[in-house]
N, C-alpha and C positions, 0 to 999 in steps of 0.2 A: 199582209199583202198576199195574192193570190196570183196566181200565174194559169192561164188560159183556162180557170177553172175545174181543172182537172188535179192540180199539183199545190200543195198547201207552199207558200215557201218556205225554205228551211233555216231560221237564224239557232249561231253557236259560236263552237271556237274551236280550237283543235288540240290535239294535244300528239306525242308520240312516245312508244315506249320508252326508249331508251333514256331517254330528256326528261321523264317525269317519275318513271317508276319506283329506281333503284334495285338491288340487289343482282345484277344481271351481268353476267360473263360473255363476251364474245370478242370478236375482230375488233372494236376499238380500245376495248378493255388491255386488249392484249397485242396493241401497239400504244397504249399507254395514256389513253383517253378514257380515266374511270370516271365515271361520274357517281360512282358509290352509292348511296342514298338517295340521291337526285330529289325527288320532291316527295317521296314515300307516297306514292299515288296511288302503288300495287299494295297499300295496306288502308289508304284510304280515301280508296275510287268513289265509295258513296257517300260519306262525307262533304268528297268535291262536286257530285254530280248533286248534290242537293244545291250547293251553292251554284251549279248551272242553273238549276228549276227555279229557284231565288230569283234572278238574273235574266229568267223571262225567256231563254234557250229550249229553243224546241228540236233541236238536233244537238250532236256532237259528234267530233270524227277522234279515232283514235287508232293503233296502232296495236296490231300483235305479233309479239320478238320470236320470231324464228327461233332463235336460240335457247327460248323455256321449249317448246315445243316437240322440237329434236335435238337436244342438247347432244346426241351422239347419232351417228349416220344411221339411219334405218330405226333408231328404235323413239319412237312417241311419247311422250308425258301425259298420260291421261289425265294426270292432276291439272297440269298447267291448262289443259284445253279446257277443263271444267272451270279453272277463276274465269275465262275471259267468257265462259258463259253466263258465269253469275255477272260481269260486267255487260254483257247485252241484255241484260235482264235488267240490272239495276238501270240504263237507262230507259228501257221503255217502259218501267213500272212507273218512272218520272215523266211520261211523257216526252223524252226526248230519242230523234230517231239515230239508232248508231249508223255511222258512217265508217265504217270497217276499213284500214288501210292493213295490206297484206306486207306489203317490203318496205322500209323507212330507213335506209341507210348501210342497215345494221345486219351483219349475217355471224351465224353458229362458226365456234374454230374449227370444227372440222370441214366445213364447206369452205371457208376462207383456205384453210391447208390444202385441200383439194383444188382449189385456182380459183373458188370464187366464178364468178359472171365469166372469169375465159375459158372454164373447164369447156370442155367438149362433154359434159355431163352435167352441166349446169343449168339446162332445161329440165332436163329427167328430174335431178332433185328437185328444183323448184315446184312443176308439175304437182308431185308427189307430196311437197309439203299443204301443196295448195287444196288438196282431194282431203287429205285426213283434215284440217282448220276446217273446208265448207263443210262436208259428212258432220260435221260437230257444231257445226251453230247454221244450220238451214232457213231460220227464218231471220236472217240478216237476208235486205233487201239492196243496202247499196254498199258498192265492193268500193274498193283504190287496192290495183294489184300491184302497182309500184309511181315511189311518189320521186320525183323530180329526176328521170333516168340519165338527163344529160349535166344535170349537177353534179352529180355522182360520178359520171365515166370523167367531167373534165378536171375533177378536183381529186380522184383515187389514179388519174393514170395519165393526166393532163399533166396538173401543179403539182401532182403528189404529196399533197398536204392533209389525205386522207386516206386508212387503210385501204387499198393493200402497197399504199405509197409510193409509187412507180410515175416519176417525172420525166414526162417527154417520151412515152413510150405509146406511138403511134397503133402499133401492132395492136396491142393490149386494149388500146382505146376503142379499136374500133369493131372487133372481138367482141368486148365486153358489151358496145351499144348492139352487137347481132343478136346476142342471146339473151339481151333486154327485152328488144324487141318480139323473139320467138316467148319467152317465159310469158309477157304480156299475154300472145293469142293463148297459147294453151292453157295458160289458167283462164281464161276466160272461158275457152270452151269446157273446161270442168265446172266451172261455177255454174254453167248456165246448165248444165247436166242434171246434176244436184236441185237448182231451184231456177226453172226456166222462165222466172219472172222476177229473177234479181235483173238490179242495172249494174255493169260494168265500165268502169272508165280510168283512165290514171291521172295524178296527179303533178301535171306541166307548170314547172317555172318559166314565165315568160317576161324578158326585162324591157322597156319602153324605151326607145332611143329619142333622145330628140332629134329634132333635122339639123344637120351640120355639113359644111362643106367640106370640113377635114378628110384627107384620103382615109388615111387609116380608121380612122371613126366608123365610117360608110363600109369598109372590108368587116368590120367588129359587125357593123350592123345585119350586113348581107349574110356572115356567118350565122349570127345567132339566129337570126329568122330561117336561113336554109334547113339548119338541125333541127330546129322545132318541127317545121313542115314535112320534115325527112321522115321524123319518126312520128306526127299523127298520122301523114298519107300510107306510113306502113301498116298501121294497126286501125285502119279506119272501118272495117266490117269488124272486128271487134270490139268495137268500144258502143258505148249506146249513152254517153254523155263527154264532155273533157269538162278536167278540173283545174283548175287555173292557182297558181299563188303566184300573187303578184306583190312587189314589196317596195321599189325601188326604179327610176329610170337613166340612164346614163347620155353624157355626153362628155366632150372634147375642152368644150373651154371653161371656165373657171365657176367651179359651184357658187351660187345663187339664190338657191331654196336651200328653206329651211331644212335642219338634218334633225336625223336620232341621235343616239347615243355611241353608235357604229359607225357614225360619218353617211350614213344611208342618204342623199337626197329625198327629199318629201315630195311628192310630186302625184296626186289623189289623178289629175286627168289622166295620166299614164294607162291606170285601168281601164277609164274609156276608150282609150286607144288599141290596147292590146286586147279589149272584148271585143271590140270592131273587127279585128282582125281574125278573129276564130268562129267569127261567123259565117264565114265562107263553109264550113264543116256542115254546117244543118243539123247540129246536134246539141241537146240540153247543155249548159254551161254551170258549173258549181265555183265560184271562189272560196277554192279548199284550203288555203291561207291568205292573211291580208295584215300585217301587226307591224308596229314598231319595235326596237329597244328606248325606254323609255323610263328609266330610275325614280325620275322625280315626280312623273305623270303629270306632265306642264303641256304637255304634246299629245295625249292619246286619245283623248276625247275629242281635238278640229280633225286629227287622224282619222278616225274612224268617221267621225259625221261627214269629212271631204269626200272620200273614197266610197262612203253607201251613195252619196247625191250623185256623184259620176257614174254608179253602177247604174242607177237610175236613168239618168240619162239615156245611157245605152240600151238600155230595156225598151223604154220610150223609142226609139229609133229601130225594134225590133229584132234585139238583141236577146237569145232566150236563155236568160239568164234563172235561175232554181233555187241558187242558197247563196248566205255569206258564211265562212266561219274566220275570225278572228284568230288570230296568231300569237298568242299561244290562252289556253283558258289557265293556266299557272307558270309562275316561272318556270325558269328548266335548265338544265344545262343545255348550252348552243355548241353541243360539235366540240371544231378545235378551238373556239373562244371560251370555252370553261360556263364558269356559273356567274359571271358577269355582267351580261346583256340581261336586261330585263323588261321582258315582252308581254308578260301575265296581267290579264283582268283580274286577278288575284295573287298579291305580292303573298311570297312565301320566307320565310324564317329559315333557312336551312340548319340552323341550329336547334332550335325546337321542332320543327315545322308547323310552327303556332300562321294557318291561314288568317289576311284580312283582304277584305273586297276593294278595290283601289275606286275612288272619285269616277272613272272614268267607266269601269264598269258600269255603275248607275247611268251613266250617261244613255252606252250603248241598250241600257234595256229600255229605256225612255224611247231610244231612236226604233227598236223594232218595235213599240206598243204603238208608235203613231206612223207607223211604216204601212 
């Protein structure tokens, strides 16, 4: 599939560091979220990324942890900056194009002890982390400077169910979405410094409501749509695409659709809906996540064939949509749900880490070959 003839489209899946890598020290580690070994991805990236090119993936998005990077404030790991160069290498020696995510959750203990997103110096570092990653891998083409920013602020300062665990703290919250927001433009204006023909965009969870008459429903609703709009109308000359993960839709009265293994609603039109709605932007659109949890893989392949036909749809209707990528391309650890959930086109062994390609995978390279 081809898009205005200019842009090949980009099918994959995604992955993040901290969830796939292992070996890795930071702010979750260190409220007690290790995911240890996690999927040894960081020893065997191209192993995996063969079974991407296998798989018929002609992109992949991935993540690089701040915390190899600048493991201590001010001073850089040359070594680490060089694996995730041989990692941009290795996918586009396979012909897949990387999809770069700069923040994914996860920050160095020393910026977390420093205050994290509320410092009053939380730009500056950011900034600065962002200068020494581009200066180091320049012919990366498409950035993600930070991936679901109002996830983050409403579950680290919201619910407090994630480092730096501060429940109900307004203050904090809304602090931390400021210097979200500023980190956002300035690294982009380094990025485009560096290579002024990178695209930059970040990567927005956006959840699908149904219509309901419920008071409180409709206030959930009004919120979560205000936030979203709050913060692409702020960074809207900075972005040169948005990317979307979309997974799940919500309502008020008594589930009805099919679910994951998370209790998730299935709900494939949602994306139609929530693409409709970001078309108001005028700007390229990437579904930078889209997956189920999924164990038994009875569900992943109407999942994904639902959800590419709705994306369709919206395209057809003039929706400029770019890429899919699939959520997750291996197991992973999920955050504060541990190593439970399982999302992977490629089930993983955590004991061995003996890879196998799940049923459903085949499916999805079947759907981008006649896509």
């Amino acid at each position: 599939m081809k898009q205005n003839n200019k842009n090949f489209f980009l099918w994959g899946a995604a992955t993040s560091s901290y969830q796939v890598e292992g070996g890795i020290k930071n702010d979750w580690t260190r409220a007690g979220f290790d995911s240890g070994r996690a999927a040894d991805h960081y020893s065997r990236f191209k192993e995996d990324f063969d079974l991407a090119k296998e798989l018929g993936h002609n992109a992949h998005r991935f993540s690089i942890e701040w915390s190899r990077i600048e493991p201590e404030e001010g001073k850089f790991d040359k070594k680490e900056i060089e694996h995730y160069r041989k990692v941009v290498t290795a996918l586009q020696e396979r012909g897949l194009e990387p999809f770069v995510t700069l923040w994914h959750f996860t920050n160095p203990v020393w910026f977390a002890e420093s205050g994290g997103f509320e410092s009053p110096k939380a730009v500056f570092y950011f900034e600065r982390y962002i200068n020494f990653v581009t200066e180091n891998l320049k012919d990366v083409k498409f950035w993600i400077t930070i991936n679901e920013p109002m996830v983050y602020t409403k579950n680290s300062y919201w619910l407090g169910i994630w480092p730096p665990g501060r429940p109900l703290s307004p203050l904090s919250y809304f602090r931390a979405i400021k210097n979200l927001i500023q980190a956002h433009k300035k690294a982009s204006v380094v990025i485009k410094k560096v290579n002024p023909r990178a695209q930059v965009g970040i990567a927005k969870n956006i959840i699908y409501f149904e219509e309901d008459k419920h008071p409180w429903h409709y206030l959930q609703k009004l919120g979560e749509y205000w936030w979203n709009e709050y913060f692409l109308n702020k960074i809207f000359d900075h972005q040169d695409f948005v990317g979307l993960n979309y997974y799940f839709h919500k309502h008020i009265r008594r589930e009805t659709h099919p679910v994951s293994d998370l209790g998730w609603g299935i709900y494939p039109e949602g994306l139609y809906q929530v693409l409709g709605v970001l078309k108001k932007y005028n700007k390229p659109i990437y579904v930078t996540e889209n997956g189920i949890a999924d164990a038994k893989d009875e569900k992943r392949a109407q999942f994904i064939k639902d959800h590419i036909d709705w994306m369709k749809k919206a395209m057809a209707e003039g929706v400029d949509v770019r890429g899919y990528f699939y959520w997750s391309l291996l197991d992973n650890f999920e955050w504060e749900k541990g190593f439970g959930p399982r999302f992977g086109l490629i089930e993983v062994d955590y004991k061995t880490m003996r890879r196998k390609i799940r049923g459903s995978a085949y499916l999805y390279k079947y759907f981008i070959k006649h896509s």
